[in-house]
N, C-alpha and C positions, 0 to 999 in steps of 0.2 A: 464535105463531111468525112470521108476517106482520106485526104490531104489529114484532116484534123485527127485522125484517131491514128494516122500513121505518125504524127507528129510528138503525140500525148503519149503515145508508143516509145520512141526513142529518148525524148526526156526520160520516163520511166527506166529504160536500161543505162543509161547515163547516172541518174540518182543511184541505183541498185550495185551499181560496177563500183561508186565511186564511197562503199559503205565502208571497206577494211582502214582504206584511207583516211578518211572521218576521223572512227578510231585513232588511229594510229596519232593525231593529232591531241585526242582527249588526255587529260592532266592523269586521269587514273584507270584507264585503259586502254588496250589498243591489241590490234590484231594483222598481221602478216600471212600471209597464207604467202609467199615469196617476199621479196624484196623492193621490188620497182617503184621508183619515187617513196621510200620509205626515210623517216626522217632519222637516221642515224647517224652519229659522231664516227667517223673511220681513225683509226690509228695504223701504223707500221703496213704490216702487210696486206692488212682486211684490204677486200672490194666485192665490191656488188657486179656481178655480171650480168650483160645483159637482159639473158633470162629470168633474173631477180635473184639467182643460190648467193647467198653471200659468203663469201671463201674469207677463212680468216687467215688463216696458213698456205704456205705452200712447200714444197721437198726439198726449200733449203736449210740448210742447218743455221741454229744459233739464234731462229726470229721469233718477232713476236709479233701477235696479229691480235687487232683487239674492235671490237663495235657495243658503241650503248647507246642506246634510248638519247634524241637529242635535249630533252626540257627535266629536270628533275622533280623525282617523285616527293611527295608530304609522307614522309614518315612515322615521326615523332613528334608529333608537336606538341609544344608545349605554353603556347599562347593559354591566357583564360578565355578568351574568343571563338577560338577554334581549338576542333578536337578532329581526333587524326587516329585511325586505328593503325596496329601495326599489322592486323594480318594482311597477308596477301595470296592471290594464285597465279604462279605463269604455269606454262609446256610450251614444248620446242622441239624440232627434231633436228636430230647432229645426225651427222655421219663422219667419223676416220677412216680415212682410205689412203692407205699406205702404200708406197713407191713397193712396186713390182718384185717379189721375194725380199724386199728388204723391212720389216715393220718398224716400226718405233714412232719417233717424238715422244712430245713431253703429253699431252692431254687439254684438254678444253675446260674453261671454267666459268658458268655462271657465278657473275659477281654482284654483288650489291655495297655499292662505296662510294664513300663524299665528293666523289670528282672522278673526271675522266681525262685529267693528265697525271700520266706516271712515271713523268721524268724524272731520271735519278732516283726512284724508288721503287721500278718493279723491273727484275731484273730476267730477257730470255730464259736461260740459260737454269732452269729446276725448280723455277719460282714460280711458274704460270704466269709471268710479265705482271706477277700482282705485289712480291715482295723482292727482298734482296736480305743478305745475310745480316746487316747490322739492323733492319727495321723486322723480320720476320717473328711473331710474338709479341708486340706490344700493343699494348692495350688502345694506344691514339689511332692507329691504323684506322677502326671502323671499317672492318669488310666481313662480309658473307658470303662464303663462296662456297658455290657446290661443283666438287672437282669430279673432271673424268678422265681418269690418273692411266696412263699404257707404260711407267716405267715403277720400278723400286728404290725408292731412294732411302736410304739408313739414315738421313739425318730427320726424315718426316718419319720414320716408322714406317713407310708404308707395307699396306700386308701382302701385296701382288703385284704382277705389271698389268693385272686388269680391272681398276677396282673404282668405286665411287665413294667420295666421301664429304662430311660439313665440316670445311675450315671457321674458325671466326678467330679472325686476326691472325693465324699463322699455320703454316702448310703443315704440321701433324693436326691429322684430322682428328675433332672431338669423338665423331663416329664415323665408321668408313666398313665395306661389305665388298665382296665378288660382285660384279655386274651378274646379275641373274634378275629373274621377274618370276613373279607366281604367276602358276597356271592353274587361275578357278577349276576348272573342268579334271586337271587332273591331282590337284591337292599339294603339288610340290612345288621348288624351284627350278627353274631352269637355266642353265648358264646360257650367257651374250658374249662375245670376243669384240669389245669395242674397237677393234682394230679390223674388222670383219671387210670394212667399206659397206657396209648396208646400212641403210637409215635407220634410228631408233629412236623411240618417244621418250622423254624425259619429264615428267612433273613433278611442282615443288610447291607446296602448301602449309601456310605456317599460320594457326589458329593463335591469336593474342589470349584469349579467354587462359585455353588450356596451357598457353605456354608449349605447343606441340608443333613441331619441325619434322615433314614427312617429303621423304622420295622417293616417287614409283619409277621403275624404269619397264619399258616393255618395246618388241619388234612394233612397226609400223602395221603391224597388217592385224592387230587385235586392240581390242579397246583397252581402257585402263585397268589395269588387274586391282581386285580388291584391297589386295595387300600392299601396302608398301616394303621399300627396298629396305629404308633407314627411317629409324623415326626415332624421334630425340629429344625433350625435354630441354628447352633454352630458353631465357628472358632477351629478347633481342633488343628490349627498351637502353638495355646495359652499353649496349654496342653499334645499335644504328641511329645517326642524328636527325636533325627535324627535315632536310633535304638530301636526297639519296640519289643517286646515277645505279640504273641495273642496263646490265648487257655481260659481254662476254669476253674474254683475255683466254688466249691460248699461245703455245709457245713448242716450237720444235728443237732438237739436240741435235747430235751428231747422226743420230736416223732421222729422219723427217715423214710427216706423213700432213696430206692435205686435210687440213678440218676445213668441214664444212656446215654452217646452218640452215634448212630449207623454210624454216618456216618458224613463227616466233609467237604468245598470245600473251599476255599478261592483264590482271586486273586486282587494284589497291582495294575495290571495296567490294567484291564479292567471287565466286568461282571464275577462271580463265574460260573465253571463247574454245572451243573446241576445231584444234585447225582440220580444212578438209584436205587431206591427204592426197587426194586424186589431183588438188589444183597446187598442188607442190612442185617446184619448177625439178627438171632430173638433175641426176648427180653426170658429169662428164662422161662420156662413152670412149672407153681403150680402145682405138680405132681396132677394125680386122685389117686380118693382109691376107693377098692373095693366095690361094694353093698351088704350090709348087709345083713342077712334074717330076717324072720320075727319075729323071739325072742327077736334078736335084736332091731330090731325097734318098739317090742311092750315096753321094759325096756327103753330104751331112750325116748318113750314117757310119760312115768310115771315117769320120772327122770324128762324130760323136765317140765312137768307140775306145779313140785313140784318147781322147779326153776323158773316158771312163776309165782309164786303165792308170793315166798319172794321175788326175783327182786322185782318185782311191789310192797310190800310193803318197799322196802330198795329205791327202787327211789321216790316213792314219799315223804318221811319220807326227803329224801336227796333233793327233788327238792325244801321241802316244805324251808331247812333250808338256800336255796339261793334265795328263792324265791324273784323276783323284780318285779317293779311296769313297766310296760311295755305300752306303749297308740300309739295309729297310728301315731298321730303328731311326736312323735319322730324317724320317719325312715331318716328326712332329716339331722338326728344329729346322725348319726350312727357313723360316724368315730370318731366321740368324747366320746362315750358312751363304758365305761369298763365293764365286769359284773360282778357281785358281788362275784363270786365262784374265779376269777382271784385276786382281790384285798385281799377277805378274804385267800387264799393262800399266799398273796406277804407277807402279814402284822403277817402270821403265826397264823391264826384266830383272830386277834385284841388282841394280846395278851399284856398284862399291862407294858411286857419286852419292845414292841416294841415303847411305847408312848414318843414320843420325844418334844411335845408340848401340854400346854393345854388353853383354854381359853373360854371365856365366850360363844363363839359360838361350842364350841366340842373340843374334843383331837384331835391331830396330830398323825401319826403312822409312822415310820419308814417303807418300804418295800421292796422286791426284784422280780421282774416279772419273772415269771418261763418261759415265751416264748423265753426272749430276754436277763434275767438277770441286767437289768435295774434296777439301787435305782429309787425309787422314795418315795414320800410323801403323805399321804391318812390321810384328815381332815375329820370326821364327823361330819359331822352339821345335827341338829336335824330341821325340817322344815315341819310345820306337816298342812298348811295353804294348802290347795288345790286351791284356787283362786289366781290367777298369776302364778300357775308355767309353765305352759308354756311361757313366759313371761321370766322368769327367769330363766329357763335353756336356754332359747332364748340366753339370754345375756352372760350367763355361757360360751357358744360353740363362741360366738361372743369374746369374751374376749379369748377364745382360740388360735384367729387368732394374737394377739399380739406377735410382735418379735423386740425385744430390749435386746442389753445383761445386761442392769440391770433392767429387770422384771423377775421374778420369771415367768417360762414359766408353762404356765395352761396347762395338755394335755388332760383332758376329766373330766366324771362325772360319775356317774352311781344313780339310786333310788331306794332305796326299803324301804316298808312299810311307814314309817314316819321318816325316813333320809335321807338326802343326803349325794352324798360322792366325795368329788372333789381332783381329784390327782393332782401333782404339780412335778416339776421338785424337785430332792432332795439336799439338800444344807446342805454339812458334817459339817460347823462350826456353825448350828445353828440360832439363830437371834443375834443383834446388840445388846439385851438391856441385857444381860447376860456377853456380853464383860466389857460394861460401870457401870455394877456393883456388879456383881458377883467378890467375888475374888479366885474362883475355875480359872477362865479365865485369861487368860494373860492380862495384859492391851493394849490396841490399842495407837502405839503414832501417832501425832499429822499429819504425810503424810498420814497414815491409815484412819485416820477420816475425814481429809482434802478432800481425792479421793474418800470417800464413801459419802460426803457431794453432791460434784461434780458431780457425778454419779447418782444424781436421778434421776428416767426414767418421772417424773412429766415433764415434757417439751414433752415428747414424747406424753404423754396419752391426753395433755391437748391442741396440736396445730399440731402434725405431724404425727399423727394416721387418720384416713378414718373419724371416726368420736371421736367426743370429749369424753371421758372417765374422769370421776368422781371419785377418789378412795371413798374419805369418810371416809376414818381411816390410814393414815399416822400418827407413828408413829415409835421409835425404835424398838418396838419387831414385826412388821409388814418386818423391812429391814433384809434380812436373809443375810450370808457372804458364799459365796463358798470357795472353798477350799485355793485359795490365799486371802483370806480376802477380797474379794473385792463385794461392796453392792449391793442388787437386792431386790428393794421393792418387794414386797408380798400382800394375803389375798387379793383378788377381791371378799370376801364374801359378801362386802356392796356397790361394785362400783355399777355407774348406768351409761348408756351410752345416748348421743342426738346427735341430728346432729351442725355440725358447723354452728355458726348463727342460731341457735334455742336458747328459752330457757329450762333449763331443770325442769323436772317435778316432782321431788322429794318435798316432804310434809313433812316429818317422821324427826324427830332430831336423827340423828344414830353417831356413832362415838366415840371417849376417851375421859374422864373429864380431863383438861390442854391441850388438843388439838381441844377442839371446839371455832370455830369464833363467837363472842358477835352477830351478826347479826339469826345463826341460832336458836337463844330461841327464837325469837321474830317472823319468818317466816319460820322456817323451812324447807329451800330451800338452798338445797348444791349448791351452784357454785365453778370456777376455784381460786375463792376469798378465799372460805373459804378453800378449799383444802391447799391455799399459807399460810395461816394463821396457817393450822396445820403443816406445813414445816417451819414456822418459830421456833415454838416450837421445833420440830427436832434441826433444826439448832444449836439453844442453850441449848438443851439436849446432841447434841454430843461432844459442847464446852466442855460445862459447867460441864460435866459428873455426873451433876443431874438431878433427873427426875421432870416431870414438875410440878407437883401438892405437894411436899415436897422437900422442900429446907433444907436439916440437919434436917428435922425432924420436923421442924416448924411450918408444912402448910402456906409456902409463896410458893404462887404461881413463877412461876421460870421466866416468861415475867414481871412479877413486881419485882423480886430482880435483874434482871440483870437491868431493867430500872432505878431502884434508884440506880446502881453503875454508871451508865452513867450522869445520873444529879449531882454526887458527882464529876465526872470527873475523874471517876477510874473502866470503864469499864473493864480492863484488872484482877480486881478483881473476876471478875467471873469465869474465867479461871478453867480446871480443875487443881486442885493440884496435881493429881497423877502423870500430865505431866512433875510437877514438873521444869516450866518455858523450858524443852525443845519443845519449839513450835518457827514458824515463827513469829515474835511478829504482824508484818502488817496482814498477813491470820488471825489469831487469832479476831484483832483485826475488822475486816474487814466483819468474819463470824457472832460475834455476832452485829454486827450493824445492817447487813441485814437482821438476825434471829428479831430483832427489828421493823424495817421495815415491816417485812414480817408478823408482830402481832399486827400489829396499828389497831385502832379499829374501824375504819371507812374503807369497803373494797375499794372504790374506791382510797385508798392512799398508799394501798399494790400496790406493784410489781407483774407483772405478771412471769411467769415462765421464760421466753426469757429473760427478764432484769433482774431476779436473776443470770441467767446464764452468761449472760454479766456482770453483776458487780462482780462477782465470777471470771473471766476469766481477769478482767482489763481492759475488751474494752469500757466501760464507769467510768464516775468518782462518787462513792457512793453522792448524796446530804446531806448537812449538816441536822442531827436529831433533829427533836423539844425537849427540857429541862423539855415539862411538863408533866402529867400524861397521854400519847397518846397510849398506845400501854396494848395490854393485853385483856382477855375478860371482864374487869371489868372497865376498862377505862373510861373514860368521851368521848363521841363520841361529845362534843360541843369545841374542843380542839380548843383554840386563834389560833393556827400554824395549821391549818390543810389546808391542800392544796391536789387537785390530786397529783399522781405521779410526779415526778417531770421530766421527763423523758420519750419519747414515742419511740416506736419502731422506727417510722417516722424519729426520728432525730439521728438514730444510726446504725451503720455498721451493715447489716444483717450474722447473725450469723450462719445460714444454723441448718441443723440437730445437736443435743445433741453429735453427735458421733463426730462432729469437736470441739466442746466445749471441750472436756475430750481430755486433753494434758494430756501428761506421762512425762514434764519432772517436776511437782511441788512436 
């Protein structure tokens, strides 16, 4: 009988031991309290040790470590047979623990996506090994992922090097927070340093009913705090398919740090198992070392000493050569703010190699961000007026919020001593005005110039922006070309911003000789007028593929030689030749009449942005042009034909955003 209850005993512990297991196996839940014989898909650098922690990363730079769930989950279904909710609940605890004084890596990402091969499509190196720069943003992707971000990188936004946030489909997060947790008891938040090397609980809960997307974060040693961290408002039906892969992608940079997972819970059709923490396998132990005697520790301190005395002169020598101008007002423009040691590294110390632009306000530099790998662009501008700058990085960080895809996106600024330095999105083909007359460049035909015409973001800045935005120096070598050649004004060195229905309070004549409107010598007050005025010049700069202020060499101004071919009645003479008559002849002819228009010298007769756009697009019909001398900055502003516009918004189909104006099929 003893033999038999001893026997009914060990089956019993056998059953019991073999329960997370089970789980782990079930189509819609499963539970890990460690790792051991757990059924996971390993990629790159993941493994399972043999105490079960499973390490996805480790302190080498440039990798990527990934583990998911081996059988995939029923998501979406869409069968009439079966029905399939989408909420779900996991927790899990991570831990980063960063190589010894040194922190970084990239951060850890609960994902949810249609597979768990990501070859050729998730790339180390800023991407969380879940995207790559030509797929990052699109819609087919189908991923969910909840990041735990330790770097900043300008081209996600991100708002810290310690932050969590809900990707769907592309690494700027929809919503993203400080790593902090509330503390019931004491009513607040509290900040976590996910880079700490201490364990932390993570849960992620997402209700189908309410369409509600929640994540708690909190230390291991307290249960789930009330509040969540992020909670967000998503239809996940939109973006997760009928069968799903969840687990985890992580990814180290040029700092590295070990991620690791101790323990894992998830479940499709109701709350996540609760892991118990005490059967959590440990995190690695930094061996001790012996204590030294006191020989030793008299020579190490006389080592030490000597080492205190050049450090301390090798850092300041080194702090003095980064040294930036730093002021309290600028803690609210931090996420906009580079520092000089990152830039002076991207740009390879400003070296004369890397200058890819230069101009009366500073060179342009070519560079490479060692956190993220990102090109970008770093102008310096010399600015040595201490009155208004705050004022004017105001506006700088304000001009940064701009998102149009043909504006050159601003993504921060940095100062030191008596320069400024504004980085910019990087744009491989350069600017426009090297195409139109360089002949290192290929020439641009006539759909080229047509769709970079089309595409100026001036409608954007000047009526569908928060508030009214000013460039003040539109011209070609201001519009840069990305990689398909396609246009993205630039240089917000001179914009100036007001509110809608204000006027604006510019005094100063700033801007390009052939690109300024007759009215600012005389007031020197930039409005949306004068801006249209130096876009009409553009306009027949990109026709006419001469520059405005030299015509063949002449000095005709290039608003007065296309206007005396229109009074001869052979506008189409201006044309460039290189097109060598391959153009639309109506476009052609169509562009420079409004480039015309757009440089009459009376502002009230110019076209606003919206009715360039509209007579560009067809939806109104151009009015016939006055025959005398009306247009240009030299012009007679007492012109017999002078009339307003002829033309008001009022009496014309509303055209919505610049983004419905720009058809693909002309």
């Amino acid at each position: 009988m003893a033999m038999y209850l001893r026997s009914l005993h060990l089956l019993i512990l056998l059953y019991v031991s073999n329960i997370p297991l089970a789980f782990a196996q079930d189509e819609n839940q499963f539970i890990y309290n460690g790792f051991k014989q757990a059924k996971l898909h390993l990629d790159g650098t993941a493994v399972i040790h043999s105490n079960g922690l499973l390490q996805l990363t480790n302190i080498s730079s440039q990798q990527v470590g990934r583990a998911f769930y081996q059988f995939p989950i029923k998501f979406n279904t869409t069968s009439p047979t079966l029905t399939s909710s989408l909420s779900f609940s996991t927790n899990f605890v991570f831990a980063i623990v960063p190589k010894a004084q040194n922190p970084g890596g990239h951060g850890i990402a609960f994902t949810i996506g249609p597979s768990t091969d990501f070859t050729g499509r998730g790339l180390a190196n800023g991407y969380l090994g879940l995207f790559n720069s030509s797929n990052n943003g699109h819609p087919e992707n189908h991923i969910l992922a909840i990041e735990l971000d330790t770097v900043v990188n300008p081209e996600f936004r991100d708002i810290n090097i310690n932050h969590v946030g809900i990707d769907v489909n592309d690494l700027k997060s929809v919503e993203s927070a400080p790593a902090t947790y509330f503390n019931d008891k004491e009513g607040k938040n509290i900040s976590l340093e996910l880079t700490s090397g201490n364990p932390m609980h993570l849960w992620i809960d997402y209700n189908e009913a309410e369409k509600l997307l929640n994540v708690t974060l909190a230390p291991t040693r307290i249960p789930k705090p009330n509040r969540p961290l992020l909670s967000r408002h998503v239809d996940l039906s939109q973006y997760l398919l009928e069968s799903m892969y969840v687990g985890f992608s992580s990814t180290t940079g040029t700092l590295a740090s070990y991620h690791y997972i101790l323990g894992w819970s998830f479940n499709k059709s109701g709350p996540s198992q609760s892991l118990e923490i005490s059967r959590l396998p440990p995190l690695p132990r930094q061996g001790k070392r012996a204590k030294p005697g006191p020989v030793i520790i008299t020579s190490l301190i006389a080592v030490a000493l000597v080492l205190i005395n050049t450090i301390g002169v090798a850092y300041i020598l080194r702090r003095k050569k980064y040294e930036e101008i730093r002021e309290d007002w600028e803690e609210e423009y931090g996420p906009h703010r580079f520092t000089y040691k990152s830039l002076h590294k991207a740009t390879k110390g400003f070296k004369d190699t890397e200058i890819i632009g230069e101009g009366g306000f500073g060179k342009v530099y070519m560079g490479i961000l060692a956190s993220s790998n990102v090109q970008i662009a770093v102008k310096r501008v010399s600015h040595d007026s201490k009155q208004g700058m705050k004022e004017f990085v105001a506006e700088i960080v304000s001009m940064g919020r701009l998102r149009h895809r043909n504006l050159v996106q601003l993504l921060g600024y940095c100062r030191r001593r008596g320069e400024l330095l504004l980085v910019y999105d990087y744009m491989p083909n350069g600017s426009l005005d090297k195409f139109l007359y360089s002949n290192e460049n290929p020439n641009l035909n006539w759909f080229q110039r047509f769709r970079i015409i089309r595409g100026a973001g001036l409608l954007y800045l000047h009526e569908e922006w928060e508030q009214v935005v000013l460039h003040r120096d539109v011209k070609a070598s201001n519009v840069l070309l990305d990689a398909e050649l396609n246009g993205r004004l630039g240089d917000f060195g001179l914009a100036r911003l007001h509110d809608h229905g204000t006027n604006p309070q510019t005094t100063h004549v700033v801007g390009t000789v052939g690109y300024l409107a007759p009215e600012l010598t005389r007031t020197g007050m930039a409005t949306t007028c004068s801006d249209v005025f130096a876009f009409g010049a553009f306009m027949l700069e990109v026709a006419c593929g001469r520059k405005p202020t030299d015509v063949q060499a002449q000095g005709v101004i290039l608003v007065d030689w296309v206007s005396e071919c229109w009074r001869r009645d052979a506008i189409l003479d201006a044309s460039d030749p290189r097109l060598e008559g391959n153009n639309v002849v109506e476009e052609m002819e169509l562009v420079l009449k409004i480039g015309l228009f757009c440089s009459h010298a009376i502002p009230t007769a110019r076209p606003t942005m919206r009715q360039v756009m509209q007579l560009l697009d067809g939806d109104v019909d151009l009015p016939e042009l006055p025959r005398d001398n009306a247009f240009g900055a030299f012009a007679s502003s007492e012109s017999s034909d002078f009339m307003p516009f002829p033309f008001t918004l009022a009496s014309t189909p509303s055209m919505g955003s610049t983004d419905s104006i720009l058809k693909s099929g002309r």
